[in-house]
N, CA, C and O atoms as CSV, one atom per row, in Angstrom:
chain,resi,resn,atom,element,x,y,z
A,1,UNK,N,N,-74.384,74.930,-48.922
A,1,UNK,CA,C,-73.319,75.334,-49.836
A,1,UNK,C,C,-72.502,74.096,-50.189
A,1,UNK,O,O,-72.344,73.114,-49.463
A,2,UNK,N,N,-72.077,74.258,-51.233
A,2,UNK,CA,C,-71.116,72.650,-51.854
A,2,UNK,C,C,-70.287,72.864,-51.417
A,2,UNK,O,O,-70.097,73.877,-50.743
A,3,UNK,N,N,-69.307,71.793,-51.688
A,3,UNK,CA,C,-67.651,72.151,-50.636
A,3,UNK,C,C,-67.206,72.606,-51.903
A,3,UNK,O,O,-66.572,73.644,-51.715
A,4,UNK,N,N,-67.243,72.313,-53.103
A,4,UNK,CA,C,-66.377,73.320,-54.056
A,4,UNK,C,C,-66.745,75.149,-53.942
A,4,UNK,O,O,-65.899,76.028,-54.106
A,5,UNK,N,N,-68.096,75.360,-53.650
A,5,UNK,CA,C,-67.944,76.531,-53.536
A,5,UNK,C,C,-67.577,77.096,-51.707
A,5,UNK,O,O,-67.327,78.283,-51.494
A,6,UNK,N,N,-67.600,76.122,-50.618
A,6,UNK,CA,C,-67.140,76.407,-49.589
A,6,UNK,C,C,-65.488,76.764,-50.081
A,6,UNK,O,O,-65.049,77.905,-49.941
A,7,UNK,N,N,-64.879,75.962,-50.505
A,7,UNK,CA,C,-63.085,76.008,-50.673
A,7,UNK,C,C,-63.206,77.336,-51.636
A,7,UNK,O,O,-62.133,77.878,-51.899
A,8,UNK,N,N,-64.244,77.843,-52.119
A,8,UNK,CA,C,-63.357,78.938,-53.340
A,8,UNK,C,C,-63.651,80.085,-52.204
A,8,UNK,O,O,-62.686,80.717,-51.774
A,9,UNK,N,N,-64.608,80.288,-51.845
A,9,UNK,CA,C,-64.942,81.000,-50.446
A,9,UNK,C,C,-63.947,81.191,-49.723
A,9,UNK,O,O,-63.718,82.368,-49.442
A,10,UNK,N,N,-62.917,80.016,-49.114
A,10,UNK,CA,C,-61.998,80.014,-48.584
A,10,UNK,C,C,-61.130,80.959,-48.865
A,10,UNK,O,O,-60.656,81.845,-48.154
A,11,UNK,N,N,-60.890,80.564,-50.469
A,11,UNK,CA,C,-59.909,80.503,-50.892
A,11,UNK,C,C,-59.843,82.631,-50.767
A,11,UNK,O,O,-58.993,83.230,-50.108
A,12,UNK,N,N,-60.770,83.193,-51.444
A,12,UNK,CA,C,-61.339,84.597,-51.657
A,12,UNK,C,C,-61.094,84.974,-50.610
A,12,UNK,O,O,-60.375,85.973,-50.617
A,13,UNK,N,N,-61.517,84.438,-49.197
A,13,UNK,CA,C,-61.028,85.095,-47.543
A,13,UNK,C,C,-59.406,85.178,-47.496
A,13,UNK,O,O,-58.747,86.080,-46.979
A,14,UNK,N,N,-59.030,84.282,-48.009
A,14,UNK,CA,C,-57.610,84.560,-47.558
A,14,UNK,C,C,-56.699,85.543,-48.491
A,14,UNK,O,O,-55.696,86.225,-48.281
A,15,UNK,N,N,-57.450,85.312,-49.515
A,15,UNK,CA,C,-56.709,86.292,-50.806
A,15,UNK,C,C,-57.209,87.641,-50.254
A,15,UNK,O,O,-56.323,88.391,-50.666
A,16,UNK,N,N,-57.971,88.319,-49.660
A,16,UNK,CA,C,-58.825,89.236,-49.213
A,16,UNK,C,C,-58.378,89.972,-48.351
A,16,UNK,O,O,-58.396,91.195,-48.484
A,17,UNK,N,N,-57.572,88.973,-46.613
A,17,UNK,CA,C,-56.833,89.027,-45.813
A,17,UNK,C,C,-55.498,89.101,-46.391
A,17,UNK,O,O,-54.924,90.072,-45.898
A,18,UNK,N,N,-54.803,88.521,-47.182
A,18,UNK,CA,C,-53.666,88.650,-47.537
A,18,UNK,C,C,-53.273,90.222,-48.168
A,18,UNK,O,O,-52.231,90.822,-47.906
A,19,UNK,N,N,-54.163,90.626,-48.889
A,19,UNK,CA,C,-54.573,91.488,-49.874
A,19,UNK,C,C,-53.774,93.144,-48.389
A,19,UNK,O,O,-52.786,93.877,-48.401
A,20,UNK,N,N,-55.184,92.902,-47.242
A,20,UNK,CA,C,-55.374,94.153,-46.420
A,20,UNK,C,C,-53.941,94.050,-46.000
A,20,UNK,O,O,-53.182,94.918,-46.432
A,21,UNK,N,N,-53.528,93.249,-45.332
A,21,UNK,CA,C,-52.090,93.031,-44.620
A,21,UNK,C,C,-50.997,93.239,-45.760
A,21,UNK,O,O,-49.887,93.351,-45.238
A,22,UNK,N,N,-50.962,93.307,-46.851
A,22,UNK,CA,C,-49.661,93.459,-47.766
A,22,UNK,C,C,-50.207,95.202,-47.870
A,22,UNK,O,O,-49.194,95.902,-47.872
A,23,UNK,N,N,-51.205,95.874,-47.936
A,23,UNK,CA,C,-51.316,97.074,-47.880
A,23,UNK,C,C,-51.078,97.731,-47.105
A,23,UNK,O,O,-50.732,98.896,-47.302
A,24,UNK,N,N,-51.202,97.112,-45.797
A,24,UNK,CA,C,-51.124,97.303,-44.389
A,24,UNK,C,C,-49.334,98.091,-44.260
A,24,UNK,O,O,-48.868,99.231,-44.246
A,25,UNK,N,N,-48.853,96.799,-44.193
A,25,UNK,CA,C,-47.559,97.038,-44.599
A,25,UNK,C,C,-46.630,97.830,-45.573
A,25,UNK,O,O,-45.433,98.053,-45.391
A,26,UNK,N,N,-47.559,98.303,-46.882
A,26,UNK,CA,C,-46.863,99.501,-47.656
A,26,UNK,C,C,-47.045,100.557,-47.227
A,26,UNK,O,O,-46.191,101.424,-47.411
A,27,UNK,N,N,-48.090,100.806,-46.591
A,27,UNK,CA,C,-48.991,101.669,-46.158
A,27,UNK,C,C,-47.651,102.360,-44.879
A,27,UNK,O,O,-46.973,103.382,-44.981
A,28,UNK,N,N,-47.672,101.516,-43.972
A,28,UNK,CA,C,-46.748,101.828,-43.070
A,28,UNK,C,C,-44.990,101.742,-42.867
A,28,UNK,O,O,-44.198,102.008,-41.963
A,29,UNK,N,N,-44.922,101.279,-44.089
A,29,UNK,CA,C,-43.274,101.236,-44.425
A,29,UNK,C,C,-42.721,99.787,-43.978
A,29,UNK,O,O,-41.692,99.713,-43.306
A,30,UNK,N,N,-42.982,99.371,-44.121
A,30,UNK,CA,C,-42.703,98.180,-43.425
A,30,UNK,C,C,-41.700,97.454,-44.738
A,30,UNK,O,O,-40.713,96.757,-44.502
A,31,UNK,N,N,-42.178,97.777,-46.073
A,31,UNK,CA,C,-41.810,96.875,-46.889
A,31,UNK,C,C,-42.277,97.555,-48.207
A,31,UNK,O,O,-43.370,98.110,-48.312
A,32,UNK,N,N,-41.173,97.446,-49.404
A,32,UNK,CA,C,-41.314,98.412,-50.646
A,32,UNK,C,C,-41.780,97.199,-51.887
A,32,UNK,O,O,-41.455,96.021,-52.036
A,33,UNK,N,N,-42.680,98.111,-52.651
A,33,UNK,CA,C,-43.386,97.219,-53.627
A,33,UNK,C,C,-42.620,96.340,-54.366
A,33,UNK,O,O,-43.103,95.259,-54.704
A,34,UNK,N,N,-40.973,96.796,-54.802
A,34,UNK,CA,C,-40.079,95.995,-55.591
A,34,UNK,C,C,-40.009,94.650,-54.705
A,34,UNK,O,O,-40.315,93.558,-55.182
A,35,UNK,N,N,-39.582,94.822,-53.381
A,35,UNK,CA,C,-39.005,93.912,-52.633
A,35,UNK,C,C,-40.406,92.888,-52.367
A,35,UNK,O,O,-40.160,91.770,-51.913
A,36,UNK,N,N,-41.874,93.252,-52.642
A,36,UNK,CA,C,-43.033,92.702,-52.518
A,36,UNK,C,C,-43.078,91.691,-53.793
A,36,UNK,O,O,-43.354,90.496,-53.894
A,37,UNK,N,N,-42.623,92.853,-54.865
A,37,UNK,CA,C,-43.058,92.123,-56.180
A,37,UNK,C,C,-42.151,90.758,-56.418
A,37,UNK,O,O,-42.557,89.870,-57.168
A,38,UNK,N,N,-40.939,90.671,-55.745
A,38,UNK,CA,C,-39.658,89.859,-56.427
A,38,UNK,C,C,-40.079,88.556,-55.423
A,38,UNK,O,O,-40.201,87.456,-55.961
A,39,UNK,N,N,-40.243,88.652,-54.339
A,39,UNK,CA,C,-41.145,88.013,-53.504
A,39,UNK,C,C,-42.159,87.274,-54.364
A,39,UNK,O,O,-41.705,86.238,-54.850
A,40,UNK,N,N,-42.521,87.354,-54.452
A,40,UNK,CA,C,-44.146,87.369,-55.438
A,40,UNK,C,C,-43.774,86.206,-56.322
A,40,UNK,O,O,-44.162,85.042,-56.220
A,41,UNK,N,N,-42.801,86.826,-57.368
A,41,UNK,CA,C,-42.104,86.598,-58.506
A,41,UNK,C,C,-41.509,85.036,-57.992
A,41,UNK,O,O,-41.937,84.092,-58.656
A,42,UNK,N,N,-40.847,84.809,-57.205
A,42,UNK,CA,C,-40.089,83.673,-56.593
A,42,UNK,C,C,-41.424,82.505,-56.235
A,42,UNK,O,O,-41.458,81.331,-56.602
A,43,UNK,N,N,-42.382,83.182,-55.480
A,43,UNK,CA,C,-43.675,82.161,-54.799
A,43,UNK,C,C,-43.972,81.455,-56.174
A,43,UNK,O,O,-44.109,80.232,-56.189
A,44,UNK,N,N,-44.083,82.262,-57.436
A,44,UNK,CA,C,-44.965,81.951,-58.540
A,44,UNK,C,C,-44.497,80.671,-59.077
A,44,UNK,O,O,-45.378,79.835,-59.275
A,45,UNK,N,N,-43.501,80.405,-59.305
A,45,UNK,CA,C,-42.761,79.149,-59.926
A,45,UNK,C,C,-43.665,77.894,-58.891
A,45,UNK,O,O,-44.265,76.885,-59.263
A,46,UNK,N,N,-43.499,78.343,-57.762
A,46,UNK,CA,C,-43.231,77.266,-56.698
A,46,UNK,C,C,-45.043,77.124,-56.785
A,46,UNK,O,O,-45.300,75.925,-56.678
A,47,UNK,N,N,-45.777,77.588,-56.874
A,47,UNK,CA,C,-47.307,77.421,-56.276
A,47,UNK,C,C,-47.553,76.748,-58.204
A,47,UNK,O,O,-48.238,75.767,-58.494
A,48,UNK,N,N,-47.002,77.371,-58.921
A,48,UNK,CA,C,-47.320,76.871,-60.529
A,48,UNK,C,C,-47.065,75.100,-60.296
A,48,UNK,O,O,-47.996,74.352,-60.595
A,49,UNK,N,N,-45.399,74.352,-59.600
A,49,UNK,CA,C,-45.542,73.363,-59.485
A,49,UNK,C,C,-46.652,72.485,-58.884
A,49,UNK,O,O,-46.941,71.314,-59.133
A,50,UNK,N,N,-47.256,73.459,-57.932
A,50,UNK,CA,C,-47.628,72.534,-56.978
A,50,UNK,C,C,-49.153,72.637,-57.263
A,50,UNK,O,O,-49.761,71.813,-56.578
A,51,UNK,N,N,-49.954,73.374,-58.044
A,51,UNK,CA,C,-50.732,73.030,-59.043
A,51,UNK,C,C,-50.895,71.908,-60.337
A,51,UNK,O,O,-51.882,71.466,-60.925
A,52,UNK,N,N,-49.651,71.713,-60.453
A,52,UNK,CA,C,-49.534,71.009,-61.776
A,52,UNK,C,C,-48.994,69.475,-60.916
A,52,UNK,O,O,-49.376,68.359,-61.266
A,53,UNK,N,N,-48.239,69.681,-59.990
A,53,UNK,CA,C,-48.527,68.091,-59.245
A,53,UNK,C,C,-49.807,67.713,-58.469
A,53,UNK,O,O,-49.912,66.542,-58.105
A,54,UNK,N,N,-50.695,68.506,-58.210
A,54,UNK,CA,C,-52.286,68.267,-57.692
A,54,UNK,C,C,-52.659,67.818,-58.857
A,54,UNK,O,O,-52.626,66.590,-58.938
A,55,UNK,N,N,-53.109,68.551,-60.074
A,55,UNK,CA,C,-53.972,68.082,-61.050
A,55,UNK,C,C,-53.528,66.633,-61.337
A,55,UNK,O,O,-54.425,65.821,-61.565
A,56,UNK,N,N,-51.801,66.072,-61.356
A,56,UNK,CA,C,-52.107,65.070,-61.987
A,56,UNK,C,C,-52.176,64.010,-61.468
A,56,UNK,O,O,-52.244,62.987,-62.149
A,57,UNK,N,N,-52.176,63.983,-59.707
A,57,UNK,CA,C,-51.802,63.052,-58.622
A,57,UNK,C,C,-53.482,63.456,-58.314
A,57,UNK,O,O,-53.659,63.547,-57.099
A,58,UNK,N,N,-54.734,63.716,-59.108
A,58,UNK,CA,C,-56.114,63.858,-58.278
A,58,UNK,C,C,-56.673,62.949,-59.136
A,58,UNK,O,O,-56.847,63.240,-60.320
A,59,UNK,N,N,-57.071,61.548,-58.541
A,59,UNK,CA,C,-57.449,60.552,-59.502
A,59,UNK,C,C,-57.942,60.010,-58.471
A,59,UNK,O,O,-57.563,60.347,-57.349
A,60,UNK,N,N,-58.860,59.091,-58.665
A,60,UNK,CA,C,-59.482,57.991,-57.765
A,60,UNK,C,C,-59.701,56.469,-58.646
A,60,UNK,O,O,-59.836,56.295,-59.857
A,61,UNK,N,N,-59.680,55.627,-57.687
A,61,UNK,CA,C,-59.339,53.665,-58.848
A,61,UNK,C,C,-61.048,54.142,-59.640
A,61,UNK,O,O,-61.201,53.635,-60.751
A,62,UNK,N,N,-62.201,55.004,-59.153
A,62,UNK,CA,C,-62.940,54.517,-60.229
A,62,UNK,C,C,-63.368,55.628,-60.981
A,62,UNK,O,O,-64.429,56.249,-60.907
A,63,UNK,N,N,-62.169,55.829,-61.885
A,63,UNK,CA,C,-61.799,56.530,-62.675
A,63,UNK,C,C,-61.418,55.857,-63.878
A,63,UNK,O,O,-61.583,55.929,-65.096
A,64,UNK,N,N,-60.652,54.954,-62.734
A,64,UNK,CA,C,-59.944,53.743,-64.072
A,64,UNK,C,C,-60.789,53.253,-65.059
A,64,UNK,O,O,-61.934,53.283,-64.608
A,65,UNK,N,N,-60.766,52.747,-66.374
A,65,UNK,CA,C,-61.128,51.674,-66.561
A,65,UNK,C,C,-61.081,50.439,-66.772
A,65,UNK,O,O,-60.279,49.906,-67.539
A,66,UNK,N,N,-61.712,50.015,-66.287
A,66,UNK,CA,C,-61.202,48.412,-65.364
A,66,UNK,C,C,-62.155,47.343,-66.490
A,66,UNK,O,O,-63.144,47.769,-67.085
A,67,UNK,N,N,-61.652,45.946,-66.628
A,67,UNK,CA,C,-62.209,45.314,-67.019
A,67,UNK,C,C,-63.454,44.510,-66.067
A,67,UNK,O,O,-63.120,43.962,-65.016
A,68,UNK,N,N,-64.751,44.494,-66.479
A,68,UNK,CA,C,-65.714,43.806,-65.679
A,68,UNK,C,C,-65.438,42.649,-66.148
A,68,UNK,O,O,-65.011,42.405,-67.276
A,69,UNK,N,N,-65.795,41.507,-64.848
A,69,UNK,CA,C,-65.995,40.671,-64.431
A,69,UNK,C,C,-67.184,39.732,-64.162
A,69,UNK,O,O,-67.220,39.429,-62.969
A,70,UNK,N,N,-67.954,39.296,-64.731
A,70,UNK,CA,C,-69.358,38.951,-64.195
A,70,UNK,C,C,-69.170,37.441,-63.326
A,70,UNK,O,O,-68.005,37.071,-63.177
A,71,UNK,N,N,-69.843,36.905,-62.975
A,71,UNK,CA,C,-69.963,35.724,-62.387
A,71,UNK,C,C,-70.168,34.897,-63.207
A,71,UNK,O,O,-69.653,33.798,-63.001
A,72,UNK,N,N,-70.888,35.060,-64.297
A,72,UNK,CA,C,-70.906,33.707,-65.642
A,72,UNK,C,C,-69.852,33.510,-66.436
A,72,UNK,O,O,-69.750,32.479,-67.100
A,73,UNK,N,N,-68.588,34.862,-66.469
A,73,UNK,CA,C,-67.816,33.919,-67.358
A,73,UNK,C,C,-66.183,33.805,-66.356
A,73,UNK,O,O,-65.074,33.809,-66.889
A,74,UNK,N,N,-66.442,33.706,-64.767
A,74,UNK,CA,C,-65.961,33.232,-63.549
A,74,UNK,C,C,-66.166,31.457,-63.405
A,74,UNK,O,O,-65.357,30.678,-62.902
A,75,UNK,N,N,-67.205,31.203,-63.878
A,75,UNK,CA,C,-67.630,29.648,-64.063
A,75,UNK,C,C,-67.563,28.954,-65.405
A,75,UNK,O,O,-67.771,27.775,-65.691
A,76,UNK,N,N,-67.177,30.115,-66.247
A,76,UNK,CA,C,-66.788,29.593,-67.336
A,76,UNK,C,C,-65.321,29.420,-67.875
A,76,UNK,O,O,-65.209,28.825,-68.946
A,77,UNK,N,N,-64.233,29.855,-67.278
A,77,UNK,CA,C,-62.856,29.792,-67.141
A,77,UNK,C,C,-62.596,29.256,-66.435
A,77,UNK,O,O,-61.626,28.566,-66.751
A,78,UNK,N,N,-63.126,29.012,-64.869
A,78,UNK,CA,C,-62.629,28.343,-63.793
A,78,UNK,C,C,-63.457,27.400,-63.457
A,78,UNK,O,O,-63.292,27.012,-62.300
A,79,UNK,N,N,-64.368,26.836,-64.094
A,79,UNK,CA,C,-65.320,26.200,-63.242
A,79,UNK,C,C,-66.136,26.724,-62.382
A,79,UNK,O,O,-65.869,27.866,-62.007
A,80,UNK,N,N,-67.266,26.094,-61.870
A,80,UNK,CA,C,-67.601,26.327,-60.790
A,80,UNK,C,C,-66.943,26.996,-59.828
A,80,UNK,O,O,-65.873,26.434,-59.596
A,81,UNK,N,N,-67.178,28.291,-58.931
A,81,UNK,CA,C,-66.655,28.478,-57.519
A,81,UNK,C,C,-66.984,28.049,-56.658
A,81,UNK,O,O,-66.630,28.571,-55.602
A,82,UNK,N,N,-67.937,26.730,-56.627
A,82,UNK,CA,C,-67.933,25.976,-55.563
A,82,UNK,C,C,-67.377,25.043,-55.544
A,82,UNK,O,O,-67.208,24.441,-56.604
A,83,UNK,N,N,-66.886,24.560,-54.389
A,83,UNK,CA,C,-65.710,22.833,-54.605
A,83,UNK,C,C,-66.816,21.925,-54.766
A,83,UNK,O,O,-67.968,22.152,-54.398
A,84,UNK,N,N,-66.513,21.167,-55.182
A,84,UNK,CA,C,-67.288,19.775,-55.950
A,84,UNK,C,C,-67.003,18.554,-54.756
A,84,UNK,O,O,-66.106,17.866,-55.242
A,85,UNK,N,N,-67.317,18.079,-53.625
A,85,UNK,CA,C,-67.052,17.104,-53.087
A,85,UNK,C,C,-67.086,15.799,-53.648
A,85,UNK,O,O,-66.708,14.867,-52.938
A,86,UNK,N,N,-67.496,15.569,-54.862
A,86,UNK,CA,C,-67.827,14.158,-55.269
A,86,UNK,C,C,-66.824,13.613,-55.867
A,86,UNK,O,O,-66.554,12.416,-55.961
A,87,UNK,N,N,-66.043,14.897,-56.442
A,87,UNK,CA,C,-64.683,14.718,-57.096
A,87,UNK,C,C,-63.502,14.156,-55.961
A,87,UNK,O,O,-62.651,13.418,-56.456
A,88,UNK,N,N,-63.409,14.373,-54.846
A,88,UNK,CA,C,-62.870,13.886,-53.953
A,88,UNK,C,C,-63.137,12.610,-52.943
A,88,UNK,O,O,-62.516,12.332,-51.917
A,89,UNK,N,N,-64.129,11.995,-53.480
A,89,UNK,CA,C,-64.523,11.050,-52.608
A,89,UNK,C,C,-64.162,9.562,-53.433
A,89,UNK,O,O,-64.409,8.482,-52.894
């Protein structure tokens, strides 16, 4: 299995579990759908940010595009990268 479809897997178990236990709880009084929903309502802002700071902080450097470099025009701006002893003697 890929890890993108391992994490959505994940993701479905917990929505799944979350799901039985919030029923769980209406079910037995524990807690009324308004007071569930406003709940809810409050998370949403906060999980919307923190989606929208993942997408734009998910980058890697080779992504970038970078200017190449070859080794021929390294000896052609700088000279040689080897030291020249003859020049010093």
């Amino acid at each position: 299995m890929s890890k993108k479809k391992g994490v959505s897997a994940e993701i479905q178990l917990h929505e799944v579990i979350a799901n039985i236990d919030l029923l769980n709880e209406l079910k037995n009084g524990y807690l009324t759908v308004d007071a569930e929903l406003a709940r809810l309502k409050e998370m949403e802002g906060d999980c919307e940010d923190l989606v929208a700071s993942a997408a734009m902080s998910d980058w890697s450097i080779s992504e970038l595009d970078l200017p190449q470099v070859s080794d021929d025009s390294l000896d052609q701006v700088g000279g040689s990268s080897v030291p020249d002893d003859s020049a010093s003697s």
